[in-house]
Each structure stands twice: as C-alpha cells, then as structure tokens.
N, C-alpha and C positions, 0 to 999 in steps of 0.2 A: 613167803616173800623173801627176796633175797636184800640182802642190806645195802645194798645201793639204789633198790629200786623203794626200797622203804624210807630214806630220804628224801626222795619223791614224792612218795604218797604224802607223807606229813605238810608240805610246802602247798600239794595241792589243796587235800582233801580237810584237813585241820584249819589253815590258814585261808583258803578259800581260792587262792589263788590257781585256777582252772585255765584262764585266757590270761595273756599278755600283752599289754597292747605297745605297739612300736614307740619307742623316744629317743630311739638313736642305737647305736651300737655301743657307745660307753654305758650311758646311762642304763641298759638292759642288762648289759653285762655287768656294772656293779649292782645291780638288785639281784642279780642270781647268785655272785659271790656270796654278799649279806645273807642273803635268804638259806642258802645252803651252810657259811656258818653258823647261824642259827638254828636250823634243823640239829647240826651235830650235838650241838650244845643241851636242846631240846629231848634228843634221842638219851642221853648219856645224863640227866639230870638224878636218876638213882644213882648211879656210880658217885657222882660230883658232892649231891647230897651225904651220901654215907662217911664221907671224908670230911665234911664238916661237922656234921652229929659227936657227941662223946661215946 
C-alpha cells in the first residue's frame, strides 16, 4: 500500500468512516482536514511514542 493511500485506509476502515454525508462545503472540508491530521498523528504514534519513553 502506498503511504498516502494508507492514510486513507486508516480514516476509512479503523474509524469506520466509509460514506460521508453532505453538511456543506466547510463543514466537509474541515472534517477531512481534522480527520487526515489525525491519521498522521495516528500512523507516526511509534515514532512520537519512542521520543517520549527514556
């Protein structure tokens, strides 16, 4: 899987999030902002983690 598409998978298939329903063009578009920084954050949690640990 390539790392942008694996981004994706995460938001879908982890989160459950499959369908999207219309609430406007802001409001969509900041749930996909949110949602996609949280993927990152998500994907990169061993990295983040290991820098916290002694």
């Amino acid at each position: 899987m390539l790392a942008v598409e694996q981004g994706f998978a995460v938001v879908k298939r982890l989160w459950g999030f499959t369908k999207v329903r219309y609430r406007g063009l802001a409001k969509n578009a900041n749930w996909a902002f949110v949602a996609l920084a949280l993927t990152n954050v998500y994907l990169s949690r061993k990295r983040l983690m290991a820098q916290v640990r002694p």
